[in-house]
C-alpha positions as CSV (number, residue, x, y, z in Angstrom):
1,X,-1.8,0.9,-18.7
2,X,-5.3,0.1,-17.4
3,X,-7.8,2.6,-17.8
4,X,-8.2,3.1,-13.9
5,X,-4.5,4.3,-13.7
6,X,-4.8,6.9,-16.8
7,X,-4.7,10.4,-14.5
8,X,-6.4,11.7,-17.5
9,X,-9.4,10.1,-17.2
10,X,-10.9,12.4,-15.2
11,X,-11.0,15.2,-17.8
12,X,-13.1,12.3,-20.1
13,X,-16.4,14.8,-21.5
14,X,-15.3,17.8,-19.5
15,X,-14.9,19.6,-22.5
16,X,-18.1,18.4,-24.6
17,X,-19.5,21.9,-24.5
18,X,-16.5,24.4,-24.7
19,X,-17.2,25.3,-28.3
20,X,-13.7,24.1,-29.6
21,X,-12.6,20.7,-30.1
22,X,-10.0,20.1,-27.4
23,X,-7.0,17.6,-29.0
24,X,-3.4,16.9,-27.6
25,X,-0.1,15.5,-29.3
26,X,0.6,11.8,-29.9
27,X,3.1,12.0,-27.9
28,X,2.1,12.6,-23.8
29,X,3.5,8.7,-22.9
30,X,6.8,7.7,-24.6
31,X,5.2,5.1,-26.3
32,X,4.2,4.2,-29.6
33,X,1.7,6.2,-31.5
34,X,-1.5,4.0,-31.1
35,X,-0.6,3.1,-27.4
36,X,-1.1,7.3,-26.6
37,X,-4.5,6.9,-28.9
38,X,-5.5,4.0,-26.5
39,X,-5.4,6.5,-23.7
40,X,-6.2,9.4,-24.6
41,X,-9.9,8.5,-26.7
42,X,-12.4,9.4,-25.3
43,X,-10.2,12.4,-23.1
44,X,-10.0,14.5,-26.1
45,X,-11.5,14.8,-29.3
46,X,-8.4,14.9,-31.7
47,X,-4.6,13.4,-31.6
48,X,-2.3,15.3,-33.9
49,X,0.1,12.7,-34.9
50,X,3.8,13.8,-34.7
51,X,5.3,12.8,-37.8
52,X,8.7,15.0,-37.8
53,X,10.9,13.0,-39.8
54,X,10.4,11.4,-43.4
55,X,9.1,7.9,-43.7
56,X,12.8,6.5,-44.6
57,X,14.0,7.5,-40.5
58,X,11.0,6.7,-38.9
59,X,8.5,4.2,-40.9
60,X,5.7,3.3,-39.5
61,X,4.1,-0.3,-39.6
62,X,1.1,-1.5,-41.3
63,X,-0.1,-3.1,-38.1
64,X,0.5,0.0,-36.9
65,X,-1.7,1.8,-39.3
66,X,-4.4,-0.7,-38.9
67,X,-4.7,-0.1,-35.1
68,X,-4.9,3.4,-35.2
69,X,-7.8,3.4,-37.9
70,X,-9.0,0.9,-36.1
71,X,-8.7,3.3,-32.5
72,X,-10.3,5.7,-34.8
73,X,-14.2,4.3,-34.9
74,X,-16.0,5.8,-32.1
75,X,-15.9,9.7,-32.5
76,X,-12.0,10.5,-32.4
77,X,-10.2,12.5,-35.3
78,X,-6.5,12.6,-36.3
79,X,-4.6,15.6,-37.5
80,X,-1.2,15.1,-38.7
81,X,2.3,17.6,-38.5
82,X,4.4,16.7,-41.2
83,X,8.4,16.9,-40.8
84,X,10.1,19.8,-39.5
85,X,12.2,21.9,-40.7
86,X,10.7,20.8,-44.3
87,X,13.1,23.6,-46.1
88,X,10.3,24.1,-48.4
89,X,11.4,27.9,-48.5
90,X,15.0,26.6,-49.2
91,X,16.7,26.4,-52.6
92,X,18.0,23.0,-53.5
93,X,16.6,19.6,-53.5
94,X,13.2,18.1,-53.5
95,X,11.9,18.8,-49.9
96,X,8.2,18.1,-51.1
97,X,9.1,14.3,-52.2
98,X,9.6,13.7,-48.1
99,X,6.3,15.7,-47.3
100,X,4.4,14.2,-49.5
101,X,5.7,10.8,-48.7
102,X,4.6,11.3,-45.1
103,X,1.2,12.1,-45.9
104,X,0.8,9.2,-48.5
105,X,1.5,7.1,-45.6
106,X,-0.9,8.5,-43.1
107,X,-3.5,9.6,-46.0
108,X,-5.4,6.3,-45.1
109,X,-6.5,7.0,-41.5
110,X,-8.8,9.9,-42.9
111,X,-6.6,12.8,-41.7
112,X,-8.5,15.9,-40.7
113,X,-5.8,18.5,-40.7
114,X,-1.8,18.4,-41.8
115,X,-0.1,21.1,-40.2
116,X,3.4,22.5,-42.7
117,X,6.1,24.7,-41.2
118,X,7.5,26.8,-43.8
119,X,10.4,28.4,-42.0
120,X,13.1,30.6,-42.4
121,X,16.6,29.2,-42.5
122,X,19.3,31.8,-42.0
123,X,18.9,34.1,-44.9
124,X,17.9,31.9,-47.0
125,X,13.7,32.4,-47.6
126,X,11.8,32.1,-50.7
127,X,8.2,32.1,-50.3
128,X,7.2,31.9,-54.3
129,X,9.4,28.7,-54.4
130,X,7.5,27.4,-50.6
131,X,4.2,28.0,-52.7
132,X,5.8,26.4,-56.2
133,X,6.5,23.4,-53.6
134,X,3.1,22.8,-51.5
135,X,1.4,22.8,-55.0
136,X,3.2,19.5,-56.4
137,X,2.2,17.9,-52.6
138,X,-1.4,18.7,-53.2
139,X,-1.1,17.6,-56.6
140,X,0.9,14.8,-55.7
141,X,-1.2,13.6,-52.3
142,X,-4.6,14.7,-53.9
143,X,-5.1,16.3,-50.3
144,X,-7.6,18.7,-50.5
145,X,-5.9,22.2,-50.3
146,X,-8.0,23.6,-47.2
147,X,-6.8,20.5,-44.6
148,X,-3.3,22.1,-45.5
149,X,-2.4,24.2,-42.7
150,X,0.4,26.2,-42.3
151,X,2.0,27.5,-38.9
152,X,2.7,30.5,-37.8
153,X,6.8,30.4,-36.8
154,X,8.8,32.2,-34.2
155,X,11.6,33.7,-36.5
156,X,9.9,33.4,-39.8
157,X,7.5,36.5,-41.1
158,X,4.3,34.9,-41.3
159,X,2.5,37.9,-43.3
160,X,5.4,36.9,-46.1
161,X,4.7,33.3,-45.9
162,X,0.5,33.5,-45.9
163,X,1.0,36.3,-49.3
164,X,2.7,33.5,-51.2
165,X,0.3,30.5,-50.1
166,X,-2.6,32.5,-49.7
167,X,-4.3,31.6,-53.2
168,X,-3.7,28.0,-53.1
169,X,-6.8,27.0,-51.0
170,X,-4.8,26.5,-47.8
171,X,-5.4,27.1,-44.6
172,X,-4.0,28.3,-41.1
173,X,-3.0,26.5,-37.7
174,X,-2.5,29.3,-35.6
175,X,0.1,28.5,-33.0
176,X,-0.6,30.8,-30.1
177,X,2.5,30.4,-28.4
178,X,4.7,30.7,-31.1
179,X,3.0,34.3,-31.3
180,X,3.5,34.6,-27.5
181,X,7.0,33.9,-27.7
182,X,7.7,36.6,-30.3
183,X,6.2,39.2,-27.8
184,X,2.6,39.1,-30.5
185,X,-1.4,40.0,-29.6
186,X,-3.0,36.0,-30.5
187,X,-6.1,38.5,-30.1
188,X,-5.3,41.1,-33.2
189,X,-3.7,37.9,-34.6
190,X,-7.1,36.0,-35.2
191,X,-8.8,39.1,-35.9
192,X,-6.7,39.4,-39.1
193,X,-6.5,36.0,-39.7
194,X,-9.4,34.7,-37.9
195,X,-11.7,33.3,-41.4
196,X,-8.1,31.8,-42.7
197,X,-8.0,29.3,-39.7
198,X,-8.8,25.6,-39.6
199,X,-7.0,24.7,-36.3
200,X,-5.0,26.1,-33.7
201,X,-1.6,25.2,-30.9
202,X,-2.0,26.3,-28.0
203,X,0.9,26.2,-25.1
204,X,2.5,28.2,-22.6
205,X,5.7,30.1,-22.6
206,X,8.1,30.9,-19.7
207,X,11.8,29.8,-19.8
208,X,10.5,28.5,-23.2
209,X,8.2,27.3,-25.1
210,X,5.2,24.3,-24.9
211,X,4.7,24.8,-21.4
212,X,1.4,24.3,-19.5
213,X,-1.3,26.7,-20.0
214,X,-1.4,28.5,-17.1
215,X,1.8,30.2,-17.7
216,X,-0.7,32.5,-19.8
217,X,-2.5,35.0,-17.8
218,X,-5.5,34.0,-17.1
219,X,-7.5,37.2,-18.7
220,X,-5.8,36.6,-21.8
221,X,-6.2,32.8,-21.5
222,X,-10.0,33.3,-21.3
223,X,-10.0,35.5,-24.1
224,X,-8.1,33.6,-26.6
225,X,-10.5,30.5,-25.8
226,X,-13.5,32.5,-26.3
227,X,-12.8,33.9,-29.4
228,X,-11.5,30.4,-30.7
229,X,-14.9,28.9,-29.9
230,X,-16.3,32.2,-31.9
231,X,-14.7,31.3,-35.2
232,X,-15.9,27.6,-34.6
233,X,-12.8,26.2,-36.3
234,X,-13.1,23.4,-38.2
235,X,-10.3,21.8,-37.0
236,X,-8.9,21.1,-33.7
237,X,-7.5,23.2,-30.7
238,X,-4.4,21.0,-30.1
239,X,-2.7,21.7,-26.6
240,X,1.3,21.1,-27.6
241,X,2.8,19.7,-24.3
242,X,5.0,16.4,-24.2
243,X,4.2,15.1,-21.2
244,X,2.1,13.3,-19.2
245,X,2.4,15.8,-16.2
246,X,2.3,18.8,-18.3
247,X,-0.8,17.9,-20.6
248,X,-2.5,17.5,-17.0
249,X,-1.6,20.7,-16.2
250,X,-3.3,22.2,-18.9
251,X,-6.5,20.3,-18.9
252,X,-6.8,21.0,-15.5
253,X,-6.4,24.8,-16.6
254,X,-8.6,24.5,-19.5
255,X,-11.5,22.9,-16.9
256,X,-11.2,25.5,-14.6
257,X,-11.8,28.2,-17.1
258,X,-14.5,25.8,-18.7
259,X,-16.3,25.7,-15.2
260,X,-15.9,29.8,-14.4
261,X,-17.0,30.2,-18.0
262,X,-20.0,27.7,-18.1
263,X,-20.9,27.8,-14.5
264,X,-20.4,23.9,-14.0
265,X,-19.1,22.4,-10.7
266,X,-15.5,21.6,-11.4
């Protein structure tokens, strides 16, 4: 695609002074994952790099690798979601290895964040053995416990989750929807977890979820970005659409709060 016919370049340094560090998926084109990087530097500050199978289904090439550190001089950051479901919380078998394996891989390109889902699966949920598990990875990867963040779930009890992983040195990615879906306050939310987090998701939710943004009201949409930019995360706010007409959506929502907000002509 030449740069001219990217409908996303108009959004390029609208979001320089928001507060938050706007990212989106790797995957708004279905293309590879340095072809989406190509586009989208520049745009946005991060791309979270959708990793959701272990290296043995979907490896990825050294030339590969090479292009996207490569794509990554020049001011852009990478965050990285590991496989889902992990079954880390699930008895039986070495979940971990296939974590751990993923970020080995990726470890290279400097990753900022790794966003973990430790789920519930049926009845099935052990939180000590979740915690027992994300040890050996940071033991394993040498990742430095604090870029490990884990996700808020819609079906899994978070509080549960965070008591077990708490004292390991890890962090939070608050997924707003996820929240939204389960009917939650992201508001309250960040008030209790506010100092835990490192990044944030952020999507809609209407028939489901990781829709565009302005399928949240618009008070509460200005709300949730203001008090993100308070807790100046360290990470990234990564908007989770997975397409190219919905990621437009939401940028254009995020510039038109970013204009009422700042006062800048749209």
């Amino acid at each position: 695609m030449d740069i001219n016919d990217n409908p996303l370049e108009k959004f390029r340094g609208r979001f320089d002074n928001l507060g938050i560090k706007v990212g989106v998926s790797s995957y708004v084109w279905p293309a590879g994952y340095s072809d989406n990087v190509r586009r989208l530097k520049g745009i946005v500050g991060e791309v979270q790099l959708l990793a959701y199978e272990p290296m043995e289904k979907s490896p990825v090439s050294d030339a590969e690798i090479a292009i996207l550190g490569e794509l990554k001089t020049g001011g852009i950051s990478y965050s990285l979601h590991l496989p889902v479901p992990t079954g880390m919380a699930l008895p039986g078998g070495t979940p971990e290895a296939a974590v751990a394996g993923v970020i080995s891989r990726f470890k290279p390109l400097g990753i900022a964040s790794y966003v973990l889902h430790v789920e519930k699966n049926g009845g099935t949920f052990d939180t000590r053995l979740a915690a027992e598990r994300i040890a050996r990875i940071l033991q394993t990867t040498g990742v430095e416990p604090k870029t490990m963040c884990v996700e808020n779930l819609i079906g899994t009890p978070f509080n549960e989750v965070w008591d077990s992983v708490e004292d390991l040195g890890v962090s939070l990615c608050f997924d707003i929807g996820h929240l939204l879906c389960e009917g939650g306050d992201p508001l309250s939310f960040m008030e209790m977890y506010g100092k835990h987090m490192r990044m944030a998701h952020i999507h809609g939710v209407a028939e489901r979820d990781h829709r565009p943004l302005w399928h949240i009201p618009p008070e509460l949409f200005g709300n949730i970005i203001k008090k993100l930019a308070g807790l100046k995360l360290e990470g990234a706010m990564i908007i989770e659409n997975f397409s190219l007409e919905d990621i437009a959506q939401s940028l254009e929502c995020l510039a038109r709060y970013d204009a009422t907000s700042t006062g800048r002509a749209q």
